[in-house]
KOLVEX-75075 format. One record per residue: residue number from 1; x, z, y of N, C-alpha, C in turn. Coordinates in pm, 1 decimal. Layout:
residues N
    nr     n.east       n.up    n.north    ca.east      ca.up   ca.north     c.east       c.up    c.north
   NUM          X          Z          Y          X          Z          Y          X          Z          Y
...
//
This chain:
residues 123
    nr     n.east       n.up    n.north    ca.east      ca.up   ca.north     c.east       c.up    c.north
     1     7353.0    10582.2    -9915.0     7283.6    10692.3    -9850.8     7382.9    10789.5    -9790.8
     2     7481.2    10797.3    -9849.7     7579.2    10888.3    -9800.8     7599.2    10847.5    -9657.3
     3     7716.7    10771.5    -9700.7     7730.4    10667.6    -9550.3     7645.2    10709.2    -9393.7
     4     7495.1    10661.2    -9438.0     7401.2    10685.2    -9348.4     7411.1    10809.7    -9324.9
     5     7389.2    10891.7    -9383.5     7350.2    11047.0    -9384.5     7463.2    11097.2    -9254.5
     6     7615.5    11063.5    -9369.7     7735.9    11110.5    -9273.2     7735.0    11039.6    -9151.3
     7     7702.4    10947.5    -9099.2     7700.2    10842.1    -8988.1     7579.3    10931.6    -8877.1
     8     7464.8    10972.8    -8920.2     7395.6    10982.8    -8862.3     7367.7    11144.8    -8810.3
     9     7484.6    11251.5    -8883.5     7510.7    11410.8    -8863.1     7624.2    11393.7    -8769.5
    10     7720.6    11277.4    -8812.5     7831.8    11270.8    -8673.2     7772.5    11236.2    -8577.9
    11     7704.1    11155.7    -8515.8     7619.9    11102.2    -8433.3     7564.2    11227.9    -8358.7
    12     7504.2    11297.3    -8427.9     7428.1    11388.7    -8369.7     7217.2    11311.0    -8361.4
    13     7287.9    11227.5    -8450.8     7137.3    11098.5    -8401.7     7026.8    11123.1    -8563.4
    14     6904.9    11110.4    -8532.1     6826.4    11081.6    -8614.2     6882.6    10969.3    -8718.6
    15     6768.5    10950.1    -8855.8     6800.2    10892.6    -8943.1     6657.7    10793.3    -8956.1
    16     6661.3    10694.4    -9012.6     6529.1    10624.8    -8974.6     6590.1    10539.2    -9135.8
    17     6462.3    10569.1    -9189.5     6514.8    10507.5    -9344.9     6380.8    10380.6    -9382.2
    18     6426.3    10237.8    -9366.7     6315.0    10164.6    -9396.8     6336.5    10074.9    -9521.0
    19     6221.9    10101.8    -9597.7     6224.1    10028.5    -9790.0     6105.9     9967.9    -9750.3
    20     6159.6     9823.7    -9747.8     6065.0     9712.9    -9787.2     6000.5     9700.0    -9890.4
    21     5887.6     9700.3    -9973.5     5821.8     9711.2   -10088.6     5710.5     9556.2   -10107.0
    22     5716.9     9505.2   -10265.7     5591.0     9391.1   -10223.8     5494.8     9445.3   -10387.4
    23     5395.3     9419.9   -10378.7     5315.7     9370.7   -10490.1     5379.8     9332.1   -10585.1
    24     5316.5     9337.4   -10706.8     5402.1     9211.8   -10804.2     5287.2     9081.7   -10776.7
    25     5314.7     8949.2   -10804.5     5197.3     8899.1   -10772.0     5075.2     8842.1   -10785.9
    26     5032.4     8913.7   -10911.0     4900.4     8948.3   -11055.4     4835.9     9016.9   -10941.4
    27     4892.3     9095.5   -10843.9     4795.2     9168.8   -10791.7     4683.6     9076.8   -10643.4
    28     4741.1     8916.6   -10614.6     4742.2     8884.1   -10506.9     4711.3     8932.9   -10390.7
    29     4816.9     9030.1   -10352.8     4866.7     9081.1   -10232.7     4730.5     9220.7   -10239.0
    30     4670.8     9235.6   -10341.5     4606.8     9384.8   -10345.4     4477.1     9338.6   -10275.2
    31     4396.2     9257.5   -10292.7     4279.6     9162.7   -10250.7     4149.8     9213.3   -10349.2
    32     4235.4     9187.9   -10507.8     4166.9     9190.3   -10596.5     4126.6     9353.3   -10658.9
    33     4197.0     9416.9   -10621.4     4236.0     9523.0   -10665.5     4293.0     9649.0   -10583.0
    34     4195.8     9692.9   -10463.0     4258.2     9750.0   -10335.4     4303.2     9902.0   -10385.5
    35     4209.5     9929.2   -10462.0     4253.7    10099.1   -10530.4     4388.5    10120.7   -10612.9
    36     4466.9    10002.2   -10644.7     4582.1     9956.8   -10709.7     4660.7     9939.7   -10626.5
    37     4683.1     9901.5   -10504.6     4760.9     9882.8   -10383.6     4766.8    10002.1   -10344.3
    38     4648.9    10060.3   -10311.6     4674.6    10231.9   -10232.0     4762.4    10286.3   -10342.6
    39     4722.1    10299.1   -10441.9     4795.2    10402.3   -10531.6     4954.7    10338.6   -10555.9
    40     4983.3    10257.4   -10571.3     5156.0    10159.5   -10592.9     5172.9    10255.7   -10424.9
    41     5094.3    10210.8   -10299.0     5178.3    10234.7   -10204.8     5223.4    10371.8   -10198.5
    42     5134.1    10436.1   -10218.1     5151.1    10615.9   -10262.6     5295.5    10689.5   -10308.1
    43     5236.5    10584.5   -10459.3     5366.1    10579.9   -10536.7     5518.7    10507.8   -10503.5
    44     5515.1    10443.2   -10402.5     5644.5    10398.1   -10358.0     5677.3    10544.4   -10251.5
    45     5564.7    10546.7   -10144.8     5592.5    10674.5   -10075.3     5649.5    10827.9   -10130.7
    46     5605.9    10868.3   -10238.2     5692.0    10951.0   -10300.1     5794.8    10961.5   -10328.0
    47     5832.7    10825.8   -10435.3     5976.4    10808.3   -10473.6     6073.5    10838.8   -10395.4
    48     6043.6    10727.3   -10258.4     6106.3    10738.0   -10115.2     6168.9    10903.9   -10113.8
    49     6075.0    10966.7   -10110.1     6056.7    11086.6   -10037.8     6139.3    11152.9   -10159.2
    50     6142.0    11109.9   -10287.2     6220.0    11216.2   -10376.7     6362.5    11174.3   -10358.1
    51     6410.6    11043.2   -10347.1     6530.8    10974.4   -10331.8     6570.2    11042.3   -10215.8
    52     6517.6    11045.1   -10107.6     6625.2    11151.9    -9965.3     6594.7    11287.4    -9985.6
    53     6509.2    11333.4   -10075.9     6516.9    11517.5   -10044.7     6645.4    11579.9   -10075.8
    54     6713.3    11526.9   -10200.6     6837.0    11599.9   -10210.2     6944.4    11574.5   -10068.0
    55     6933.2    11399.7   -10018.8     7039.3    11398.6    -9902.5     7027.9    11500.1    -9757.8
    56     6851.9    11493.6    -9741.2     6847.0    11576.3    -9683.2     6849.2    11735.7    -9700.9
    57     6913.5    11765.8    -9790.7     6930.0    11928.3    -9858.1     7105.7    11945.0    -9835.6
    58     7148.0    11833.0    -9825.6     7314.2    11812.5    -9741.8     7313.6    11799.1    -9662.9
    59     7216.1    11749.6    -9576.5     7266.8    11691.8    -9436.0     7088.5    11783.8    -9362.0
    60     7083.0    11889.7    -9340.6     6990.1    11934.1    -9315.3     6921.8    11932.1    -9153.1
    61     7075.5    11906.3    -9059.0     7071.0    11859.1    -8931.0     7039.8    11700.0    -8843.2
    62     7030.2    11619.9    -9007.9     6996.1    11504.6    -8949.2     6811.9    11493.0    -8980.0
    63     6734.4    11431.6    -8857.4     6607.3    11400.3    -8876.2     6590.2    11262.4    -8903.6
    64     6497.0    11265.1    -9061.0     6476.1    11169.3    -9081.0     6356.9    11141.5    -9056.9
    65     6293.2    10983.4    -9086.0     6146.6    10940.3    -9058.0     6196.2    10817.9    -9190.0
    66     6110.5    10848.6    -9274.2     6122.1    10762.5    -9409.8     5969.8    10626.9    -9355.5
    67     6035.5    10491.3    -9382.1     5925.9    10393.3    -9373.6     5875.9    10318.4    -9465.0
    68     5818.9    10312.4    -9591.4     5774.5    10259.6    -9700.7     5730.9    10105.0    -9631.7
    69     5750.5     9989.2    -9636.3     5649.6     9914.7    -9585.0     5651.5     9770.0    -9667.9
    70     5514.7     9736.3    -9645.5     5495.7     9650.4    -9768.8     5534.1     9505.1    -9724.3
    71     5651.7     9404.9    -9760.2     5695.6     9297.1    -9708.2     5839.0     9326.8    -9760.8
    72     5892.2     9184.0    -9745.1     6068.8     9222.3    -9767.1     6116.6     9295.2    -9686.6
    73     6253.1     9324.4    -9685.8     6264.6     9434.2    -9637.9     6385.8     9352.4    -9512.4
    74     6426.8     9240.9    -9533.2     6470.3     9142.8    -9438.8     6410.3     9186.7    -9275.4
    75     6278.8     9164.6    -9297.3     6220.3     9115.7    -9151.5     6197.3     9272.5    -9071.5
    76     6176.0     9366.5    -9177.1     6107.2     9498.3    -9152.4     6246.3     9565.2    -9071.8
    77     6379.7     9562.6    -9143.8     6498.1     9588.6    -9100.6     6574.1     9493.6    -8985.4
    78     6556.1     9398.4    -8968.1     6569.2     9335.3    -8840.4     6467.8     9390.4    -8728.4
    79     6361.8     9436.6    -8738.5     6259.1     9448.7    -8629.1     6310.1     9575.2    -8589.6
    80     6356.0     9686.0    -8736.2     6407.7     9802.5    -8678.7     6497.2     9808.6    -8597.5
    81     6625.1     9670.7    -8638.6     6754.5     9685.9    -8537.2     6720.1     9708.8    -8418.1
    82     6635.1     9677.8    -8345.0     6547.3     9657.2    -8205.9     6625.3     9774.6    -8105.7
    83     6546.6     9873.2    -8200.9     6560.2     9987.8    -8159.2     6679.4    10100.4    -8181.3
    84     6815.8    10063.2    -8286.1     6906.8    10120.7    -8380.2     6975.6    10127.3    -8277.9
    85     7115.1    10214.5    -8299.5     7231.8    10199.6    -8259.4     7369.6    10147.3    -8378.6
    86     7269.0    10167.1    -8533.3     7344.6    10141.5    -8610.0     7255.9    10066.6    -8677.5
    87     7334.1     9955.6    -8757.9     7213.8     9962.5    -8935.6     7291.4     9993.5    -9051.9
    88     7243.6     9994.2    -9135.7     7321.4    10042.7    -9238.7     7243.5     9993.5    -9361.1
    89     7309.3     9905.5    -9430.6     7256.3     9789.5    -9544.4     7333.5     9793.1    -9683.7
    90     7292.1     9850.9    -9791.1     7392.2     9855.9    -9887.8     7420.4     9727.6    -9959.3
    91     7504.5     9725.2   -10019.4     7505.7     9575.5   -10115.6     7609.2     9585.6   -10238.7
    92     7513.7     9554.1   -10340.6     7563.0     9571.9   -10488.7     7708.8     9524.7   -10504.9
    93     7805.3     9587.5   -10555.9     7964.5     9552.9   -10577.0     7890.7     9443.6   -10703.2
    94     7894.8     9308.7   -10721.3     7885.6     9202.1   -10831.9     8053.2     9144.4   -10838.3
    95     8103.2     9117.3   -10979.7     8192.5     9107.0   -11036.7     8232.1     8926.2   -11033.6
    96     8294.1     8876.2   -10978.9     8236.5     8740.8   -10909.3     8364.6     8689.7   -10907.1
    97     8385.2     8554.9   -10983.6     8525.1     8577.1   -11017.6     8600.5     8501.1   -10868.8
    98     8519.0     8440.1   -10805.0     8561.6     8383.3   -10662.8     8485.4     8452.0   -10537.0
    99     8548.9     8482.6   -10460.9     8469.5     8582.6   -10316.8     8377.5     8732.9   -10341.7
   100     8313.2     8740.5   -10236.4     8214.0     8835.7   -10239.4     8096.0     8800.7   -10218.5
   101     8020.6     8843.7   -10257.8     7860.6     8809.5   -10247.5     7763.0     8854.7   -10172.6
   102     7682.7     8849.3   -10084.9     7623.2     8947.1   -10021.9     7423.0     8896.7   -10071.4
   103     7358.9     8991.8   -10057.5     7230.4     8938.2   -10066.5     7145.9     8880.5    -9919.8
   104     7038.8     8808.4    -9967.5     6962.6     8812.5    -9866.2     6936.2     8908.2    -9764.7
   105     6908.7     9037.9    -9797.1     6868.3     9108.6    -9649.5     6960.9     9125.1    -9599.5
   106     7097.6     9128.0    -9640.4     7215.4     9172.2    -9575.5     7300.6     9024.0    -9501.9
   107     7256.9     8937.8    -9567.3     7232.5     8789.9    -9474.2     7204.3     8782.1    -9317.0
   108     7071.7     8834.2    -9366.7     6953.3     8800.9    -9284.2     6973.5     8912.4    -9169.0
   109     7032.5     9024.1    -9192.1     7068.3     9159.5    -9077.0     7189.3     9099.3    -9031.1
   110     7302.1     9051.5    -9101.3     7432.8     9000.5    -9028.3     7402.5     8880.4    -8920.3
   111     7289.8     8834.1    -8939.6     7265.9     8680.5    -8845.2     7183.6     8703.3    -8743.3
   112     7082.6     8832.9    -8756.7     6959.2     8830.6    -8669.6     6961.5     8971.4    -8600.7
   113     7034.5     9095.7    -8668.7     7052.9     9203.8    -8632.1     7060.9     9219.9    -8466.4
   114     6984.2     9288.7    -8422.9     7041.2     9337.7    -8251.2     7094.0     9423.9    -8268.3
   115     7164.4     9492.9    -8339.0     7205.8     9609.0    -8354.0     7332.1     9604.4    -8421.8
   116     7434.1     9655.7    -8436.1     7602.0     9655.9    -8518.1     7519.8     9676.4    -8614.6
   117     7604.2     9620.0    -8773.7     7521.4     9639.8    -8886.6     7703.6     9701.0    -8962.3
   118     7637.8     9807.5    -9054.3     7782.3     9871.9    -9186.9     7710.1     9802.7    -9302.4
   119     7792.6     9698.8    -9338.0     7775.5     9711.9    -9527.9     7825.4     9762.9    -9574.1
   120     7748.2     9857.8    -9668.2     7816.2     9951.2    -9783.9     7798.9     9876.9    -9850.3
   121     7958.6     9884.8    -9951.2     7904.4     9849.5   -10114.9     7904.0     9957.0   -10196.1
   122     7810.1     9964.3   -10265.8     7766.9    10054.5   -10374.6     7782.2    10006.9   -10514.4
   123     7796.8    10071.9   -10631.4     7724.8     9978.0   -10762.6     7592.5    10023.6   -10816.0
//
């Protein structure tokens, strides 16, 4: 988040923050149980929103637009590159006694991205 934050106050550019979210899948896809889906999605939307209030309480000049959306977060963040000048994809530091590891979405943005992509590693 940093990264982004600082990337996007040098810029002078907006911040566009997208979290892929799914069901667990007891719920099948929120079919069975639609008042359980609204409320999880709610509840992902908050979190969201509590996780950047402090960044945005540092970085008070960058505008963000937070995107909760329900699907991996692979396809949702490629569709965003579309439109990016940056992406910005974190990926867990794993202790690996040969190479580095990267995950799927950060795969899937390095191969399909229209857009320059930064991996951060974080732990």
């Amino acid at each position: 988040m940093a990264f982004a934050f600082d990337a996007a106050a040098r810029r002078a550019a907006g911040l566009r923050v997208v979290h892929g979210w799914t069901l667990p899948p007891y719920y099948y896809g929120g079919e069975l149980m639609p008042e359980l889906s609204a409320e999880t999605a709610a509840r992902v939307r908050h979190e969201l929103t509590d996780v950047l209030r402090p960044w945005q309480g540092k970085f008070p000049e960058v505008e963000v637009r937070a995107q909760a959306t329900v699907g991996g977060a692979s396809a949702h963040l490629v569709d965003a590159s579309r439109g990016a000048a940056l992406v910005i994809v974190g990926r867990r530091v794993r202790r690996a006694p040969i190479g580095t590891h990267i995950g799927p979405v950060t795969q899937a943005l390095l191969h399909h991205a229209a857009a320059p992509v930064a991996v951060v590693a974080h732990d």
